[in-house]
FIMAR-768823 format. One record per atom (N, C-alpha, C): atom name; x, z, y; residue number from 0. Coordinates in Angstrom, 3 decimals, decimal comma, padded with zeros to 6 digits. Atoms other than C-alpha are relative to their C-alpha. Layout:
! residues N
R atomo        u        w        v num
R    CA        X        Z        Y NUM
...
***
This chain:
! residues 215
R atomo        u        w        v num
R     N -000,593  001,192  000,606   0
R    CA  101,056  096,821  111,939   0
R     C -000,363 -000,058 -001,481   0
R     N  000,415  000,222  001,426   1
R    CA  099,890  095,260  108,666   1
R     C  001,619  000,433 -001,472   1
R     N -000,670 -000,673  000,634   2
R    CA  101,278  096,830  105,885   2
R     C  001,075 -001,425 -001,198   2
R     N -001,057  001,209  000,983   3
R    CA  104,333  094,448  104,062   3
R     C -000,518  000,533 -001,942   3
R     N  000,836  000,018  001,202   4
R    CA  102,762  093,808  100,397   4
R     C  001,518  000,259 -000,500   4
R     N -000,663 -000,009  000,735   5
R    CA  105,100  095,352  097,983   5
R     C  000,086 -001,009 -000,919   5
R     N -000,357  001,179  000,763   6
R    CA  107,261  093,258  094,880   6
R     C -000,169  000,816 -001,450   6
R     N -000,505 -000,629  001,588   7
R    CA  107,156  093,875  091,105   7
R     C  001,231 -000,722 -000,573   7
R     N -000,891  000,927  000,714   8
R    CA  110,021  092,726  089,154   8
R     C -000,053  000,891 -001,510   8
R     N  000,616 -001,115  001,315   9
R    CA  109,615  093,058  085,459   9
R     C  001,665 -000,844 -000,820   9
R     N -001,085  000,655  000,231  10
R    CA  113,359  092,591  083,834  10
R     C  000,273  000,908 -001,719  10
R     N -000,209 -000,278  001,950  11
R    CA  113,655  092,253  079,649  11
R     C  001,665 -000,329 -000,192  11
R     N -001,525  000,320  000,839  12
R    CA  116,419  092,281  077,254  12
R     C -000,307  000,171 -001,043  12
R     N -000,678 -000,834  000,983  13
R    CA  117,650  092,919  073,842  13
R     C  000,247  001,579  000,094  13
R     N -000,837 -001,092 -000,023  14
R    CA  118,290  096,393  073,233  14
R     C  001,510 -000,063  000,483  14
R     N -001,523  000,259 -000,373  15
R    CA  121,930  096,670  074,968  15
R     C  000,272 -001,112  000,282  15
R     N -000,419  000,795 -000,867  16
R    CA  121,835  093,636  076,761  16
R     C  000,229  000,520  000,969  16
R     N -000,247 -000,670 -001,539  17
R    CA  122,413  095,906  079,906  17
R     C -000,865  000,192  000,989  17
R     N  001,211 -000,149 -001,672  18
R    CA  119,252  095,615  082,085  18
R     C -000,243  001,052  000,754  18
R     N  000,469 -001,427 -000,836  19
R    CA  119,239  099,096  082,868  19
R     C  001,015 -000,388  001,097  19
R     N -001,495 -000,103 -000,511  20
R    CA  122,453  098,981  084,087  20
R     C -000,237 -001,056  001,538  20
R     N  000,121  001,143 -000,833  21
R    CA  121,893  095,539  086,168  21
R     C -001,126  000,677  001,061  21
R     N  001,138 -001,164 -001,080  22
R    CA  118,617  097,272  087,625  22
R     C  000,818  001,068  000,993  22
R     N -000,719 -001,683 -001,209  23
R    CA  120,209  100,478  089,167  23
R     C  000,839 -000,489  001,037  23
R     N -000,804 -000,116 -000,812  24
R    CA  123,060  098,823  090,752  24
R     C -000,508 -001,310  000,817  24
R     N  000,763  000,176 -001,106  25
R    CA  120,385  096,285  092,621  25
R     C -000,387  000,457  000,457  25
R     N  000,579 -000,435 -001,048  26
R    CA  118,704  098,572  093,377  26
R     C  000,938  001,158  001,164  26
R     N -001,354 -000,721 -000,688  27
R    CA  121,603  100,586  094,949  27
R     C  000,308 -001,122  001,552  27
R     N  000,161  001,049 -001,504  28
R    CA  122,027  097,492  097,095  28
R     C -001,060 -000,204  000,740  28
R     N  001,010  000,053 -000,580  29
R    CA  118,707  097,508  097,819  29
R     C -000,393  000,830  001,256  29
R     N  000,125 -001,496 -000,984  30
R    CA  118,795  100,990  099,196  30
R     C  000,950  000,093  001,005  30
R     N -000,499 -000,084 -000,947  31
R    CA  121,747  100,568  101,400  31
R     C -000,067 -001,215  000,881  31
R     N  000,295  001,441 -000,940  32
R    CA  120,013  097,464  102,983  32
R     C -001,536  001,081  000,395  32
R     N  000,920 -000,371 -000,782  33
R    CA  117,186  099,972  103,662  33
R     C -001,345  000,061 -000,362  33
R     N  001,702  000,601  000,577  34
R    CA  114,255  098,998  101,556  34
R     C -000,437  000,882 -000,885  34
R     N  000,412 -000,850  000,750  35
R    CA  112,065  100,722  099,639  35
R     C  000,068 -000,584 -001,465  35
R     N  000,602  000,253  001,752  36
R    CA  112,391  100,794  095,629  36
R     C -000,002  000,718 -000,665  36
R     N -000,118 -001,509  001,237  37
R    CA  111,779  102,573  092,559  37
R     C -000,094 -000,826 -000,824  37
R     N  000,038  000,516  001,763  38
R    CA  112,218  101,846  088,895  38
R     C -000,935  001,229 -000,786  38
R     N  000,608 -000,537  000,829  39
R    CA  109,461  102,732  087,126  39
R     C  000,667  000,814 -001,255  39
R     N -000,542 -000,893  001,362  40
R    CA  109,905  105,476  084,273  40
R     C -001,344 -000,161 -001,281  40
R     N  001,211 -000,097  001,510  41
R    CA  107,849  104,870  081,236  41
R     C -000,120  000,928 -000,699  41
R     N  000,528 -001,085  001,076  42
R    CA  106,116  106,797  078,761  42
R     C  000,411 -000,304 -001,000  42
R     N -000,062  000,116  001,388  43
R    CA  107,158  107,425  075,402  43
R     C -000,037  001,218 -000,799  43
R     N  000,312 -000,969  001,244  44
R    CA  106,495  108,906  072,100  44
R     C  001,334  000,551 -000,685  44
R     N -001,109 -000,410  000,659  45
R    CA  110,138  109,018  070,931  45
R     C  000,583  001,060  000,453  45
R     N -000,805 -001,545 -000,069  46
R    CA  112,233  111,985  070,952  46
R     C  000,958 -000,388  000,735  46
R     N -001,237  000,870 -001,086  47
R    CA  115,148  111,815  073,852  47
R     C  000,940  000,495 -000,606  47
R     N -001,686  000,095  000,524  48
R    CA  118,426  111,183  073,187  48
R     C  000,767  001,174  000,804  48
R     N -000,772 -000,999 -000,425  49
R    CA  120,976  113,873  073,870  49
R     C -000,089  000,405  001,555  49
R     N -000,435 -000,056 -001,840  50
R    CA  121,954  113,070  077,858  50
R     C -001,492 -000,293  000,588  50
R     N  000,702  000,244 -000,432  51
R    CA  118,567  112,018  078,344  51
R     C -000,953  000,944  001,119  51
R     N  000,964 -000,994 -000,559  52
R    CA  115,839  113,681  081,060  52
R     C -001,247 -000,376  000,152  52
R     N  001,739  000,013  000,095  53
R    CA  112,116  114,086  081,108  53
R     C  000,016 -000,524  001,436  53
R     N  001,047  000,478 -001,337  54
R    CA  110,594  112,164  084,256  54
R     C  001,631 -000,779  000,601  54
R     N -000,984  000,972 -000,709  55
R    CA  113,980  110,377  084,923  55
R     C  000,223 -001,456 -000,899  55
R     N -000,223  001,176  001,154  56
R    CA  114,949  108,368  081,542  56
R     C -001,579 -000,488  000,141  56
R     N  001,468  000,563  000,456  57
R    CA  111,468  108,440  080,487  57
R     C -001,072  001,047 -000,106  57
R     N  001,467 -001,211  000,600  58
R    CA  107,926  110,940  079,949  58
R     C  000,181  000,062 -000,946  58
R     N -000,277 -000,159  001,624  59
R    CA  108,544  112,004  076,910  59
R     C -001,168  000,714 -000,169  59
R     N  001,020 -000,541  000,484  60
R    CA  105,431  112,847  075,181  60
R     C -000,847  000,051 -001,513  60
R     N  000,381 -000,182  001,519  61
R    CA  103,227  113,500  071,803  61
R     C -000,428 -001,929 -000,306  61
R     N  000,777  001,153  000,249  62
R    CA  101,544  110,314  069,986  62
R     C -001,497  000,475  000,691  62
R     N  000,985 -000,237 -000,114  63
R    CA  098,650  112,164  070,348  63
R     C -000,300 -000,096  002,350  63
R     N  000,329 -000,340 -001,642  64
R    CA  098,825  112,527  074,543  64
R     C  000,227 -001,248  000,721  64
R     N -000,354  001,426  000,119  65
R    CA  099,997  108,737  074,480  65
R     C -001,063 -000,454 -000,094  65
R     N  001,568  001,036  000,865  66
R    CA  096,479  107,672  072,618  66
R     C -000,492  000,269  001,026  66
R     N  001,229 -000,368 -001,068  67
R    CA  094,267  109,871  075,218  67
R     C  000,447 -000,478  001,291  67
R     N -000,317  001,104 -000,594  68
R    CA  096,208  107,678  077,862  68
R     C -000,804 -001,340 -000,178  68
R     N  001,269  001,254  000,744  69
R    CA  094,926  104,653  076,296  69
R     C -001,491 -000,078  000,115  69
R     N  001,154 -000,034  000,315  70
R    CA  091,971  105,514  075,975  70
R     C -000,863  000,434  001,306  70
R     N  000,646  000,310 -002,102  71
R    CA  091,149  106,370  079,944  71
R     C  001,373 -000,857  000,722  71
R     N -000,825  000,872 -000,901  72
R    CA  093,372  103,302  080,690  72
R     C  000,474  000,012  001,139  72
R     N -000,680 -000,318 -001,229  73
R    CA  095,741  104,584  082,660  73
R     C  001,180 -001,018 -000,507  73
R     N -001,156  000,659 -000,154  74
R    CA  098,824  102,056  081,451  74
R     C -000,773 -001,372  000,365  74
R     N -000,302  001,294 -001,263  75
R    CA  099,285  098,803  083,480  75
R     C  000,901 -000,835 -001,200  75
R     N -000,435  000,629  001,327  76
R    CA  100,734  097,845  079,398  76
R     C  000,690  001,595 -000,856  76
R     N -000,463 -000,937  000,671  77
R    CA  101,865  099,548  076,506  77
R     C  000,221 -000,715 -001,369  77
R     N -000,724  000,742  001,505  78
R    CA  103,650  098,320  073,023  78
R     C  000,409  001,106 -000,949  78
R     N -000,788 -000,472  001,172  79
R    CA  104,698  099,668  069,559  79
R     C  001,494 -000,384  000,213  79
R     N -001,213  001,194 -000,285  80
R    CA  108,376  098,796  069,770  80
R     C  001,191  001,391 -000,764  80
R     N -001,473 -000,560  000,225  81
R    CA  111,077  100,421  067,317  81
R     C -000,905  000,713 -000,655  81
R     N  000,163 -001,366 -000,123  82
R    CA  108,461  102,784  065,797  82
R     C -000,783  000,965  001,063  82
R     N  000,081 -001,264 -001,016  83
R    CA  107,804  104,433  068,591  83
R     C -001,277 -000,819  001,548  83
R     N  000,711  000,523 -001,239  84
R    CA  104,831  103,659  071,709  84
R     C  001,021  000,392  001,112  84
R     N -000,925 -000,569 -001,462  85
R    CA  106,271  103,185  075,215  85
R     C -001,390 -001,134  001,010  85
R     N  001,347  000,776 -001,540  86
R    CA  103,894  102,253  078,552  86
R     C  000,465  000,570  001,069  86
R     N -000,263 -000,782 -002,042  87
R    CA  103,727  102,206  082,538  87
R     C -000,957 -000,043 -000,061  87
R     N  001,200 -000,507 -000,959  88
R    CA  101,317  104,218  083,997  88
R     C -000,489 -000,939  001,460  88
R     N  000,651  000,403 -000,331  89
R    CA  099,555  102,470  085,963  89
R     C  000,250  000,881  002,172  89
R     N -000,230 -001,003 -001,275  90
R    CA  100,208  105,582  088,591  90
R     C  001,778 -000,309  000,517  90
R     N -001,276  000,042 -000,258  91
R    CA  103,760  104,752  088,430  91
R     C  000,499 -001,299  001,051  91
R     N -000,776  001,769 -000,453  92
R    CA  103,482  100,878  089,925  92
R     C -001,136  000,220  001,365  92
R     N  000,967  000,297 -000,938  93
R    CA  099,981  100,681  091,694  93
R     C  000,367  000,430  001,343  93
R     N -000,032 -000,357 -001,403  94
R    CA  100,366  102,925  094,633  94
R     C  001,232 -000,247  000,570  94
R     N -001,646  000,233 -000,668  95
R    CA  103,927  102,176  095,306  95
R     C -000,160 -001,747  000,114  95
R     N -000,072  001,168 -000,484  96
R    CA  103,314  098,599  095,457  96
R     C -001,135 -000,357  001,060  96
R     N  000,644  000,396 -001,309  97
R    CA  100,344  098,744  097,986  97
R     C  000,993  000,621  000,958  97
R     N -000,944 -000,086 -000,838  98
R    CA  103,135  100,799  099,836  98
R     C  001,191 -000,699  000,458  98
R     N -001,122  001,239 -000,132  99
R    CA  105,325  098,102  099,837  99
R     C  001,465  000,120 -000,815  99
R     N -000,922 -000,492  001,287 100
R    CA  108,042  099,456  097,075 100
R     C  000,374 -001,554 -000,587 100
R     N -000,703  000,601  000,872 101
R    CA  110,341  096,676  095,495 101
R     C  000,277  000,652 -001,273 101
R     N  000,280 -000,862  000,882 102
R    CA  109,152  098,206  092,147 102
R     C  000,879 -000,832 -001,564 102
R     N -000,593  000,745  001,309 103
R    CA  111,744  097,373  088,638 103
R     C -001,004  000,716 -001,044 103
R     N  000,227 -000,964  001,197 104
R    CA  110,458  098,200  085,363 104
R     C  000,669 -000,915 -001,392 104
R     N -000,863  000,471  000,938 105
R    CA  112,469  097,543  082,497 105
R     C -000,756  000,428 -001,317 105
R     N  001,125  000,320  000,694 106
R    CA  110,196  096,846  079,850 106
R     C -000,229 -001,110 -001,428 106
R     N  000,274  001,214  000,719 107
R    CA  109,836  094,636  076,746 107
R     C -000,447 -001,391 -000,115 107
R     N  001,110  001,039 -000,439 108
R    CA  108,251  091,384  076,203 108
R     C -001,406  000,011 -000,143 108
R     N  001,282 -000,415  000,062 109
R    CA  105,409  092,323  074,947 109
R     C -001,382  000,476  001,271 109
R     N  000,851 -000,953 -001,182 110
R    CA  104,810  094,797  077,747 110
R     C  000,388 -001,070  001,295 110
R     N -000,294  000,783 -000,754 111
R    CA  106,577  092,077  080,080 111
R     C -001,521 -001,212  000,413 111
R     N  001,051  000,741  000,453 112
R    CA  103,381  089,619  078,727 112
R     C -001,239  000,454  000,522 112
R     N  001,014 -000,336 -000,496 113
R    CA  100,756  092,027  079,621 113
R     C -000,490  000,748  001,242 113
R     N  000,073 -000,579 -000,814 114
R    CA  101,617  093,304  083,005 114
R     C -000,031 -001,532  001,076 114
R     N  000,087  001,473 -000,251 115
R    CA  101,933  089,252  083,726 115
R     C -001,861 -000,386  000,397 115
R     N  001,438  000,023 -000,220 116
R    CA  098,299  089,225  083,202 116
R     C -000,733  000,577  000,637 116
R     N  000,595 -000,543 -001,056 117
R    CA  097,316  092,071  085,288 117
R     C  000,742 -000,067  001,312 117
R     N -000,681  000,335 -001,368 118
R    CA  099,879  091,216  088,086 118
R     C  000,942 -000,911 -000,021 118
R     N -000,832  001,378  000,152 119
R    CA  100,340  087,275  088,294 119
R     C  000,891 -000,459  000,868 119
R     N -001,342  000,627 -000,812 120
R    CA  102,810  087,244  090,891 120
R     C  000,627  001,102 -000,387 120
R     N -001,178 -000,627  000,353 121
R    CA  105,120  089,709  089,351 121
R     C  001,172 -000,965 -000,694 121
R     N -001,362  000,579  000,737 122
R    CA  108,859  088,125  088,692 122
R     C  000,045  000,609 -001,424 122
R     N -000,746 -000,342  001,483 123
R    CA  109,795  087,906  085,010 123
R     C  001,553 -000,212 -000,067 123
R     N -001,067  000,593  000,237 124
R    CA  113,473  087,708  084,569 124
R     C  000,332  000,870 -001,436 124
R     N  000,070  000,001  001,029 125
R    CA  114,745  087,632  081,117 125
R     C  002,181 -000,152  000,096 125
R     N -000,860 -000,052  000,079 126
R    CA  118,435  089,080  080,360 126
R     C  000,578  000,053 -001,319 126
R     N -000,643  000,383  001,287 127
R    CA  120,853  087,741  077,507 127
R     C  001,488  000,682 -000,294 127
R     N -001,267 -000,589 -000,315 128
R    CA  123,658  089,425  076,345 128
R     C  000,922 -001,530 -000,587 128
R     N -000,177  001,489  000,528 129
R    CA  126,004  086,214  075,511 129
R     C  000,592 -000,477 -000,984 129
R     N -000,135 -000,220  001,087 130
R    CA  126,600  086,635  072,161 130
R     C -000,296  000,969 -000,999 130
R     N  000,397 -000,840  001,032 131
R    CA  125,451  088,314  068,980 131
R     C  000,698  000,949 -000,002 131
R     N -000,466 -001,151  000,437 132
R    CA  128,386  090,062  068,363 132
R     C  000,512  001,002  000,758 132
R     N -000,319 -001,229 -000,815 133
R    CA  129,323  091,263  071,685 133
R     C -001,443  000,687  000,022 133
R     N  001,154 -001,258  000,249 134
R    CA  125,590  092,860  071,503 134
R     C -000,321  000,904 -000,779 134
R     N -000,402 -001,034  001,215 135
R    CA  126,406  094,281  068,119 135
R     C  001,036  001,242  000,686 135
R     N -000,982 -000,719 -000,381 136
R    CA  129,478  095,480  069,809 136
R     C -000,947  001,441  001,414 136
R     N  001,108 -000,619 -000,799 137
R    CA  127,390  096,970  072,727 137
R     C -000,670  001,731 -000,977 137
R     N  001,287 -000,789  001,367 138
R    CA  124,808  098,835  070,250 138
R     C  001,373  001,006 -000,141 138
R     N -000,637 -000,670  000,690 139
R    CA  127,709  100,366  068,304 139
R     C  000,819  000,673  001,081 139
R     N -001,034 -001,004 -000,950 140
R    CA  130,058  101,700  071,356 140
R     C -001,027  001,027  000,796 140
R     N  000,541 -001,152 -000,430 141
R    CA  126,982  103,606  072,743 141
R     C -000,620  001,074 -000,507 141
R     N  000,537 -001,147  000,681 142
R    CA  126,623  105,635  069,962 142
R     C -000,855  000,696 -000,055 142
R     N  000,914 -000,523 -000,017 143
R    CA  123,263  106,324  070,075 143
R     C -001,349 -000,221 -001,155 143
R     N  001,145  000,058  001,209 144
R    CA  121,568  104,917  066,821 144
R     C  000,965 -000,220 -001,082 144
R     N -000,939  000,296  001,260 145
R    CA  122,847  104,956  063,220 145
R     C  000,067 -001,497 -000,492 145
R     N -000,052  001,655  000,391 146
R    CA  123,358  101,613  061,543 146
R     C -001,080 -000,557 -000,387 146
R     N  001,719  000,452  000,561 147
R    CA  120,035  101,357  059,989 147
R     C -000,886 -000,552  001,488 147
R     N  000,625  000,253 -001,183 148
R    CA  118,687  101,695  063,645 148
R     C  000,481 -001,096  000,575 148
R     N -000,359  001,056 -000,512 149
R    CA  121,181  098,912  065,297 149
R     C -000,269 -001,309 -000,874 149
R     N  000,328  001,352  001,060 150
R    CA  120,303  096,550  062,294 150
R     C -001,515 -000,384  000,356 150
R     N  001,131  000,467 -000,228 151
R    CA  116,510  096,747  063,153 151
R     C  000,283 -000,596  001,292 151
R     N -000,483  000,121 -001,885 152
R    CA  117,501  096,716  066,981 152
R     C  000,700 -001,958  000,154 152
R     N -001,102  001,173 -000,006 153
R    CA  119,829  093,375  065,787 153
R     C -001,329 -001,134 -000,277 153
R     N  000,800  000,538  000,664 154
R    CA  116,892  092,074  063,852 154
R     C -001,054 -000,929  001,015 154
R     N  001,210  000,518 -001,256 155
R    CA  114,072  092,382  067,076 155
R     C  000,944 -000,702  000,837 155
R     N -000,368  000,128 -001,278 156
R    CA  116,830  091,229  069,797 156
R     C -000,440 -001,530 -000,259 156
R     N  000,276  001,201  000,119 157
R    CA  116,115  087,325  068,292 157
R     C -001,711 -000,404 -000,031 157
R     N  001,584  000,197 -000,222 158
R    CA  112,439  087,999  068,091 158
R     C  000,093 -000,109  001,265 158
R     N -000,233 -000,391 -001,661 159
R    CA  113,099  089,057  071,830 159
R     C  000,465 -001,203  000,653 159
R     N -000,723  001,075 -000,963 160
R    CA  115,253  086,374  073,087 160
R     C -000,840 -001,568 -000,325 160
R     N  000,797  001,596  000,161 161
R    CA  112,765  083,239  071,582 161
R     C -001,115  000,306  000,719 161
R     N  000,793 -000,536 -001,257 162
R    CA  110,366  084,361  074,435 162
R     C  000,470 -000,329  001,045 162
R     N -000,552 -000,274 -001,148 163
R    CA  112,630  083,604  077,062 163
R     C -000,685 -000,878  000,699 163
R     N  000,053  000,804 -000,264 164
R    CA  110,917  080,458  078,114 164
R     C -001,370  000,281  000,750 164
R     N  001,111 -000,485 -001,182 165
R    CA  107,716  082,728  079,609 165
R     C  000,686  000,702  001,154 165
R     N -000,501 -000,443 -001,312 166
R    CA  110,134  083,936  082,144 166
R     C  000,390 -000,543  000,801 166
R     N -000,152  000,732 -001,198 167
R    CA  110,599  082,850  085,354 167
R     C  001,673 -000,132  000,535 167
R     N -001,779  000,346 -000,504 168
R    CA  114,580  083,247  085,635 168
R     C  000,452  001,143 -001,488 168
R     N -000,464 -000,418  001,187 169
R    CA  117,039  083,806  082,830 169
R     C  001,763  000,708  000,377 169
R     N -001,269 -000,751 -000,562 170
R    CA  120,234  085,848  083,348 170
R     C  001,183  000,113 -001,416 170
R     N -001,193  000,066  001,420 171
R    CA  123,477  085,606  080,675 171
R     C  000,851  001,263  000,424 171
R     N -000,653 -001,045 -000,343 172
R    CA  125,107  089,163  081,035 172
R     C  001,187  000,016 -000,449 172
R     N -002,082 -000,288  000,088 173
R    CA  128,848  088,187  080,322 173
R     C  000,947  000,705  000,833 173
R     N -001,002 -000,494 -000,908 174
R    CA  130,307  089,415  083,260 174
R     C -001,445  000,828  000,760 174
R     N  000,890 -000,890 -000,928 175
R    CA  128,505  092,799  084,894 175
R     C -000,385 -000,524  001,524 175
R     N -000,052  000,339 -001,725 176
R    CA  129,236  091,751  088,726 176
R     C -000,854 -001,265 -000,137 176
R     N  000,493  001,454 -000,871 177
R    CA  128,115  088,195  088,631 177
R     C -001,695  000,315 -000,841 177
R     N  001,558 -000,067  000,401 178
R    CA  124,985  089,490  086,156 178
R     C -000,986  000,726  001,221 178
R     N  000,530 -000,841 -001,390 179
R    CA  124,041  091,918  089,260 179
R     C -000,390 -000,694  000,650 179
R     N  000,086  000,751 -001,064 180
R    CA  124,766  089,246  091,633 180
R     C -001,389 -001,161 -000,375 180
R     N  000,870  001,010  000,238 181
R    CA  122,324  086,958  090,139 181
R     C -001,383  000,667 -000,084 181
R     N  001,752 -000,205  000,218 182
R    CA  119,309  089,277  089,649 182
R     C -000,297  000,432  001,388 182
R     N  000,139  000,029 -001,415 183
R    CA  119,848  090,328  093,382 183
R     C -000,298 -001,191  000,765 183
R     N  000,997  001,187 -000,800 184
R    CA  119,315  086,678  094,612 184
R     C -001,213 -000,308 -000,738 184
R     N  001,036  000,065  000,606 185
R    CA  116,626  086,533  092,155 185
R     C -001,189  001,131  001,060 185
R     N  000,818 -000,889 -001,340 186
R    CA  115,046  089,807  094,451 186
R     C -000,081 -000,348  001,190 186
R     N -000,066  000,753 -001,546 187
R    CA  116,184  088,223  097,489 187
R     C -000,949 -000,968  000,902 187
R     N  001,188  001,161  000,182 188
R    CA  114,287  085,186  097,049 188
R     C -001,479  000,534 -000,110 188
R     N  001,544 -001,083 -000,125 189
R    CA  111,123  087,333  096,084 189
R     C -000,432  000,678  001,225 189
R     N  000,675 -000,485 -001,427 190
R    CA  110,858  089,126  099,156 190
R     C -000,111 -001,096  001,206 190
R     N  000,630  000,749 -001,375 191
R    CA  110,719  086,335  100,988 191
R     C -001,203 -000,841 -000,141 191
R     N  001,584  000,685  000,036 192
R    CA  107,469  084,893  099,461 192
R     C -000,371 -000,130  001,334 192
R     N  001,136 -000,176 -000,506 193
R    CA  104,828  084,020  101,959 193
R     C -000,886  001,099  000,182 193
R     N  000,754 -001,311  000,550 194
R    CA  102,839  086,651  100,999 194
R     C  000,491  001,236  000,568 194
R     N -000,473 -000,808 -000,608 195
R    CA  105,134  089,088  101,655 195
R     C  000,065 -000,035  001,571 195
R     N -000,484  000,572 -001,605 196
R    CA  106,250  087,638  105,111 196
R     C -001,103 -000,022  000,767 196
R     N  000,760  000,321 -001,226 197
R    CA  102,903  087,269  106,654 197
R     C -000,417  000,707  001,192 197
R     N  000,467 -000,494 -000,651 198
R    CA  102,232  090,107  108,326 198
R     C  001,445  000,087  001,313 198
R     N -000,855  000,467 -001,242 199
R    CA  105,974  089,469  110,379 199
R     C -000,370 -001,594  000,332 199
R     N  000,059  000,883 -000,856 200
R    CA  105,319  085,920  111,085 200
R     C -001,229 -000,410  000,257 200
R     N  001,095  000,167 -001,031 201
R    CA  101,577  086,143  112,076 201
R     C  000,317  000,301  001,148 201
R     N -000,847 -000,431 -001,230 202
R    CA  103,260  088,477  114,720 202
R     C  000,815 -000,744  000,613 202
R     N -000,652  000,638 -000,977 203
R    CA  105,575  086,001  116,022 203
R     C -000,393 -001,433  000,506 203
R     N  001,218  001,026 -000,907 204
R    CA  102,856  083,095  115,816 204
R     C -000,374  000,312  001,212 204
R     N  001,149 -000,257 -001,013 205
R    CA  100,499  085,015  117,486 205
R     C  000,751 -000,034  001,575 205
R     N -000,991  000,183 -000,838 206
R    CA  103,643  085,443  119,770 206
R     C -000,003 -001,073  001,470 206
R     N -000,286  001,311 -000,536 207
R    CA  104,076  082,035  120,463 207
R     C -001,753 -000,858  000,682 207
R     N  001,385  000,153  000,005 208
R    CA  099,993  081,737  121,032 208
R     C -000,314 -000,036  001,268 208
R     N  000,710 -000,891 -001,164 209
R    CA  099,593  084,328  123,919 209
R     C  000,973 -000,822  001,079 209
R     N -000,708  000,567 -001,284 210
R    CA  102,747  082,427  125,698 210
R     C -000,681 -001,585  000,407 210
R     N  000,782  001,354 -000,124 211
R    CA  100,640  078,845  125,117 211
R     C -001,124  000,495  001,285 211
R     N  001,735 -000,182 -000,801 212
R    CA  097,467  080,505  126,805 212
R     C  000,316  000,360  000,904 212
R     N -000,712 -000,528 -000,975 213
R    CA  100,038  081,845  129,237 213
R     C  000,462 -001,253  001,456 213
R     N -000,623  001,035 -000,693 214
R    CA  101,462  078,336  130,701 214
R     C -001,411 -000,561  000,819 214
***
């Protein structure tokens, strides 16, 4: 049986608009409906945060082992962002989406922009937190950058959010549950492309074919 064409979904934010968050617990639903997914882990140059883990948060790696990446184009995109390089491997998306993988990667716009170009049917959805100051608020209760850092972080989230209009669905993260609920029919809808679907309903054409040539 022909192999079901895996999905990309490529889902931005603001720093602390929540997308991680929104990600995991689709794909949680995803997984107890049976399907295959993974959320890409990106590469980066920055140093991990306390709770963080190597090959789960993110690859944590040199600048220098980052460049020689680059340079035998192995990322599928890659951005400056904060300071610091971050990219998907290329190894991380490709083979899991000819396997048919409902693949997230939570990703910038930048990097959102240039994974668009190498894979034009990948979903963009674009998540807002729904106000400035609850995203200030955000930033500051997860205690993970000093003020200098949430002020740049405050600075890019408006560079970030005047972009929204290259994405294909836009999400307002006021309320966790209904933000979930909305990027799940956003996936929902995706797997049922055409594309995806053809290799079940050639099978039930062809179905309907053999009983024609049958009568």
């Amino acid at each position: 049986m022909e192999q079901t064409p895996g999905a990309l979904f490529i889902v931005s934010s603001p720093s602390g608009g929540g997308k991680t968050t929104i990600i995991r617990r689709v794909m949680a639903g995803l997984e107890r409906e049976g399907k295959k997914v993974h959320f890409s882990v990106s590469h980066t140059t920055r140093a991990p945060r306390p709770a963080e883990r190597s090959a789960i948060d993110y690859h944590f790696v040199d600048r220098t082992s980052f460049e020689a990446m680059i340079e035998r184009r192995e990322f599928l995109e890659f951005a400056e962002v904060h300071g610091n390089l971050y990219g998907t491997s290329r190894a991380e998306v490709e083979p899991r989406l000819a396997a048919g993988y409902a693949i997230f990667l939570d990703i910038d716009v930048q990097g959102a922009r240039q994974v668009r170009a190498s894979i034009p049917d990948a979903v963009k959805v674009f998540v807002f937190p729904p106000s400035r100051a609850e995203l200030l608020r955000r930033l500051r209760e997860r205690r993970q950058d000093d003020e200098a850092t949430i002020a740049l972080r405050m600075r890019n989230s408006l560079r970030e959010m005047r972009e929204y209009a290259e994405f294909d669905y836009v999400i307002i993260n006021d309320r966790l549950e209904a933000a979930t609920q909305a990027l799940a029919s956003v996936v929902a809808a995706a797997l049922l492309r055409p594309g995806r679907m053809r290799g079940a309903v050639e099978a039930i054409i062809a179905g309907f074919e053999r009983a024609l040539k049958e009568e």
